[in-house]
C-alpha positions in Angstrom: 77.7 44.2 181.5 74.9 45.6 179.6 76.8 46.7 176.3 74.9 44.1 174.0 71.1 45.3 175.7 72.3 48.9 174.7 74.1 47.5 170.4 70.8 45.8 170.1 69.1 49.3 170.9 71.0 50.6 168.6 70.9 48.7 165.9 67.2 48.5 166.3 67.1 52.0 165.6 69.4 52.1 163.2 66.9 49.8 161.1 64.5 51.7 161.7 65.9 55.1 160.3 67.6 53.1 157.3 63.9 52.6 156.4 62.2 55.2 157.6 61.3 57.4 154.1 59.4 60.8 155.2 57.2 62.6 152.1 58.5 65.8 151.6 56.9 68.7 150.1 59.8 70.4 147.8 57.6 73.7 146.6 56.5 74.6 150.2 59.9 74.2 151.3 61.2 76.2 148.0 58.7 79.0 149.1 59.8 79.0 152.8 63.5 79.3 151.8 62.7 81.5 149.2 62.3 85.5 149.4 60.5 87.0 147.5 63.0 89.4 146.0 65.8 87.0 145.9 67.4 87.6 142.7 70.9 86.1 142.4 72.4 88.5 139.9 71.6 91.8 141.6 74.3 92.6 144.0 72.5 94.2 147.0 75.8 95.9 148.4 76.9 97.6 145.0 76.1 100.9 145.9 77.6 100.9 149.1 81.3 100.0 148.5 83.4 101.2 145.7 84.7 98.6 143.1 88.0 97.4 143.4 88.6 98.2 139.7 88.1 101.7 140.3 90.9 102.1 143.3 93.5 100.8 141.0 92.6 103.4 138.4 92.7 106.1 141.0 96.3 104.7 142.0 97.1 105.0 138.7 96.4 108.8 137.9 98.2 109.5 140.8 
């Protein structure tokens, strides 16, 4: 007993998010996700690890 009351519940709710259509503002989110030094083609961790290139060349000499 009770299983329809609580589908009907739920697919009144269900309507209601299928039509529910929120306005979002895509720049203030960009500039909330964004930082302000974020540049994608500078690798941050460069300097502190050594390039994988460079231990084969060491193997190499040896």
């Amino acid at each position: 007993m009770g299983r329809g009351r609580q589908k009907a519940k739920h697919t009144k709710l269900a309507r209601e998010l299928k039509s529910f259509s929120p306005s979002v503002d895509y720049r203030a989110l960009e500039r909330e996700l964004a930082h302000p030094d974020d540049d994608p083609y500078v690798d941050r961790w460069a300097d502190d690890y050594k390039d994988e290139d460079e231990d084969e060349d060491e193997l190499e000499k040896a």
